[in-house]
PADREN-302566 format. One record per atom (N, C-alpha, C): residue in three letters; atom name; x, y, z. Coordinates in nm, 2 decimals, padded with zeros to 4 digits. Layout:
(Ala CA (X Y Z)) ...
END
This chain:
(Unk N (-00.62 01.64 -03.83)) (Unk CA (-00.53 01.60 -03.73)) (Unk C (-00.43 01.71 -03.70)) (Unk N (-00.38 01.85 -03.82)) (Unk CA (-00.32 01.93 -03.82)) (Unk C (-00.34 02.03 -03.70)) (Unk N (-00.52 02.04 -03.62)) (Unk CA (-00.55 02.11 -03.56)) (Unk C (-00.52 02.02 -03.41)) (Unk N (-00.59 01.91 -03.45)) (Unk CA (-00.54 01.83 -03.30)) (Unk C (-00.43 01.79 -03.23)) (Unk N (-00.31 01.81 -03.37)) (Unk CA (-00.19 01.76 -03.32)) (Unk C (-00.10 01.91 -03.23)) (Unk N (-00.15 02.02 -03.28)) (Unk CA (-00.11 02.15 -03.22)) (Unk C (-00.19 02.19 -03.10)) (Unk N (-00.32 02.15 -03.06)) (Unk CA (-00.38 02.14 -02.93)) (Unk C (-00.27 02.03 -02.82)) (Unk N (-00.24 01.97 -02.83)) (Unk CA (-00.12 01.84 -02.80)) (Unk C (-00.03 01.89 -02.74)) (Unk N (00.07 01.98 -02.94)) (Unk CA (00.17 02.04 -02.89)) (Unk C (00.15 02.19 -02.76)) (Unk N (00.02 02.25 -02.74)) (Unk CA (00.05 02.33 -02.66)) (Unk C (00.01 02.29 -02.53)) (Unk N (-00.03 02.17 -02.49)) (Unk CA (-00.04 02.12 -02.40)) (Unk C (00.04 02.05 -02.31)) (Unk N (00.13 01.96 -02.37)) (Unk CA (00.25 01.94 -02.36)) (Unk C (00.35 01.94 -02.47)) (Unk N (00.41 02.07 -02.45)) (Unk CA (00.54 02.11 -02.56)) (Unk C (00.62 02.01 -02.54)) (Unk N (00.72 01.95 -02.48)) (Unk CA (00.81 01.87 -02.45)) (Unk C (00.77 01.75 -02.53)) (Unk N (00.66 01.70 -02.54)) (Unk CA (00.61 01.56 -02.61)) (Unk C (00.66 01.55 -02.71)) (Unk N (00.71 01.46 -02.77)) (Unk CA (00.78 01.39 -02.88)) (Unk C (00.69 01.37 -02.98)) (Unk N (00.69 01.39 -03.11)) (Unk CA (00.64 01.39 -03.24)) (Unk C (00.56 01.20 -03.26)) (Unk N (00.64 01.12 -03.22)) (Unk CA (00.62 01.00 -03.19)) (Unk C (00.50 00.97 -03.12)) (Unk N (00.50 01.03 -02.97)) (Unk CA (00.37 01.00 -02.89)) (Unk C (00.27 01.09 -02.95)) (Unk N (00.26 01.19 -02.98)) (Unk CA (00.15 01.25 -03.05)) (Unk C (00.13 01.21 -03.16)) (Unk N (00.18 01.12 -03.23)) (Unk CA (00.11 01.03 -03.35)) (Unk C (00.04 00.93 -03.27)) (Unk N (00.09 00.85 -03.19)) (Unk CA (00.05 00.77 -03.12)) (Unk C (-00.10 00.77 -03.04)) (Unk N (-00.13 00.92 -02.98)) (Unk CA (-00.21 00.99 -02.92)) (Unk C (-00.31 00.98 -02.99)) (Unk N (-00.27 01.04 -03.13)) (Unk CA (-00.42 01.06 -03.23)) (Unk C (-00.42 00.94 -03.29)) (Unk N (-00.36 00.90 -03.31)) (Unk CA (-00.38 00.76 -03.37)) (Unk C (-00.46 00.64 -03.29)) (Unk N (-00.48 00.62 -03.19)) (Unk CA (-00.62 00.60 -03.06)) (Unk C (-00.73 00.66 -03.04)) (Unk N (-00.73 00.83 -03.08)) (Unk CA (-00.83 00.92 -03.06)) (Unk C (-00.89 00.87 -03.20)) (Unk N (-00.83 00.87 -03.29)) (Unk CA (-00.86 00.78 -03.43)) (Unk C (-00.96 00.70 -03.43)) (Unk N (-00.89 00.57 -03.37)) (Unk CA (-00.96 00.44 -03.34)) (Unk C (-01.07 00.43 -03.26)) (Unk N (-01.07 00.53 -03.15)) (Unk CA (-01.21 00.52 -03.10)) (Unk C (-01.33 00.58 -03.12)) (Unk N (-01.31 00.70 -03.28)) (Unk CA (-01.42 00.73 -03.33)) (Unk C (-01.52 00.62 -03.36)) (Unk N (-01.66 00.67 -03.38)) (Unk CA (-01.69 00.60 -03.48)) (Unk C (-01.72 00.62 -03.61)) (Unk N (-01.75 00.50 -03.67)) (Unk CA (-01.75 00.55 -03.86)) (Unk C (-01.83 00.63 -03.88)) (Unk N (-01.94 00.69 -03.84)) (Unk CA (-01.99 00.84 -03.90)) (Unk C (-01.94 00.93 -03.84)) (Unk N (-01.87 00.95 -03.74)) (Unk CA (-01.76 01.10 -03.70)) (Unk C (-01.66 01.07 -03.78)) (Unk N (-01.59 00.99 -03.83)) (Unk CA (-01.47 01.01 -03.92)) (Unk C (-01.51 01.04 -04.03)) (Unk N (-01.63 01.02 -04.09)) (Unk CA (-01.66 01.07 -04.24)) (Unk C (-01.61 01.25 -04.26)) (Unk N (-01.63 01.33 -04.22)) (Unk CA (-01.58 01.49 -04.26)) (Unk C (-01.47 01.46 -04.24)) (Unk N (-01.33 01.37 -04.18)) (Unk CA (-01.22 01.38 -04.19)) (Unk C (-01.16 01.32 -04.35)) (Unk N (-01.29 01.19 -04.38)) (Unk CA (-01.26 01.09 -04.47)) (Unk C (-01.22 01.17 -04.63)) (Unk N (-01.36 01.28 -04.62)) (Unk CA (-01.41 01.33 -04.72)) (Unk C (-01.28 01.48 -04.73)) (Unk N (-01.30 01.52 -04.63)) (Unk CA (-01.16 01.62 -04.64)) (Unk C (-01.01 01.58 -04.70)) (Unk N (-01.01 01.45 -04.64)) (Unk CA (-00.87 01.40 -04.71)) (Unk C (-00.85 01.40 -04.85)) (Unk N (-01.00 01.30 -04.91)) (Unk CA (-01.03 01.28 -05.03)) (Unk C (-01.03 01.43 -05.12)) (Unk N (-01.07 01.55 -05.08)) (Unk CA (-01.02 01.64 -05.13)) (Unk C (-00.94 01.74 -05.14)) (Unk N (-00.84 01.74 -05.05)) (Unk CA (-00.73 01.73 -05.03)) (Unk C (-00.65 01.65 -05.15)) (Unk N (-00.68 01.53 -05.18)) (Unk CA (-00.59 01.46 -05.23)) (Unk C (-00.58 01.51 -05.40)) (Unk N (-00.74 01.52 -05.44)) (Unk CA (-00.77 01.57 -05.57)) (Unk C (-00.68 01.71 -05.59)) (Unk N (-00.74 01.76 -05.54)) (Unk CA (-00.67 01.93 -05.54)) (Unk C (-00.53 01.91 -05.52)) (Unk N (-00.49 01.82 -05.46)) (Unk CA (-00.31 01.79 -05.47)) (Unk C (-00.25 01.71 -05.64)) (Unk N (-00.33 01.66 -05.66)) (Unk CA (-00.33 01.57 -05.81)) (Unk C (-00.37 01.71 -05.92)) (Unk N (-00.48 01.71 -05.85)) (Unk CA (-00.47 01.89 -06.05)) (Unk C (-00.36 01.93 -05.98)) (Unk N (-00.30 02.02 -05.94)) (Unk CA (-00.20 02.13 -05.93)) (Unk C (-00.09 02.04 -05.96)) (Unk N (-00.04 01.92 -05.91)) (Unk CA (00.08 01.85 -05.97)) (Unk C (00.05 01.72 -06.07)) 
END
């Protein structure tokens, strides 16, 4: 979402942090369940690798 949310901001700078939650948060919803899996699985290791280090 870090990459989609900065395509957003350079598209319209002025947009509020609010609507571009809002934005991806529908782009979200209209995946379907096997395109969100590489996000799923990213997260999930993200989260491990955040748990060893702290």
């Amino acid at each position: 979402s870090q990459i989609e949310r900065r395509k957003i901001m350079e598209q319209s700078p002025d947009m509020h942090n609010a609507e571009i939650s809002k934005r991806l948060g529908k782009r979200w919803e209209l995946l379907k369940d096997s395109d969100k899996i590489p996000f799923i699985r990213e997260a999930e290791r993200l989260r491990l690798r955040h748990m060893a280090d702290y």
